[in-house]
C-alpha distance (Angstrom), angle and dihedral (degrees) to the residues before:
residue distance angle dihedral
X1 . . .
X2 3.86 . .
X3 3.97 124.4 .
X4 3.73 116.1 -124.1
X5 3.66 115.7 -108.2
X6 3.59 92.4 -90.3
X7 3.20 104.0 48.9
X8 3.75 85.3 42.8
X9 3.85 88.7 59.8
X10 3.84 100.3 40.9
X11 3.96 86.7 55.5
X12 3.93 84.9 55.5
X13 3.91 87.4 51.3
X14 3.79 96.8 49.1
X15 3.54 95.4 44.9
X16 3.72 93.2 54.6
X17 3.81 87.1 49.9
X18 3.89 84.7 60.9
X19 3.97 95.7 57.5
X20 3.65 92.0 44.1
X21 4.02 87.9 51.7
X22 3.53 88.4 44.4
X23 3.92 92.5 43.5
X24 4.04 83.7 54.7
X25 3.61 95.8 51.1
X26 3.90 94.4 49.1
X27 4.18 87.1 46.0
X28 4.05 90.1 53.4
X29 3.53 93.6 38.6
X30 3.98 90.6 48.3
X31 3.70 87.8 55.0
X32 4.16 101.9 40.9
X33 4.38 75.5 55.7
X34 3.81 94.6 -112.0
X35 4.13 110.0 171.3
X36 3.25 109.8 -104.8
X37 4.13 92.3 -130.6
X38 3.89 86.1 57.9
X39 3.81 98.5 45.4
X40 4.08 90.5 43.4
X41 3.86 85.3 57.3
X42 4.18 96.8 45.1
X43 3.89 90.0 50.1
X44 3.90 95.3 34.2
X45 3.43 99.6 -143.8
X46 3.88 131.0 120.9
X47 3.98 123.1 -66.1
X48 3.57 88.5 -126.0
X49 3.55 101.7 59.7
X50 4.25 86.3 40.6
X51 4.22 81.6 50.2
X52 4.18 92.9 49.2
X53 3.64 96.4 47.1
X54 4.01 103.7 33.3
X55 4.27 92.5 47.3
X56 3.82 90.2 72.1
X57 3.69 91.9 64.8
X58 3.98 119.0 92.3
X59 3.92 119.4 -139.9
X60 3.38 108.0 -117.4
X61 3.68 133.2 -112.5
X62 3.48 99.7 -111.3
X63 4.01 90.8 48.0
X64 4.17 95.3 54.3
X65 4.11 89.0 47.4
């Protein structure tokens, strides 16, 4: 059975909502230091996607002293 058109499109909406949740999570996590093999199993997505988002984030002063 096929979803009307806007159901079709409101799926599309809410599951781009996830990965920007999920993208959020990783970002905060990146910066409270969380390892990366311990966030990737919390969210339950794939280490690459936990790799491409968390790498942009800087350790912090504090953190390398």
């Amino acid at each position: 059975m096929s979803q009307s058109p806007e159901a079709e499109a409101i799926s599309m909406q809410l599951n781009r909502m996830i990965e920007i949740l999920e993208d959020i999570f990783i970002l905060q996590a990146s910066i409270a230091q969380m390892n990366r093999k311990k966030l990737r199993a919390v969210v339950g997505i794939d280490m690459k996607r936990v790799n491409r988002i968390s790498k942009h984030i800087k350790p912090s002063v504090d953190a390398e002293g």
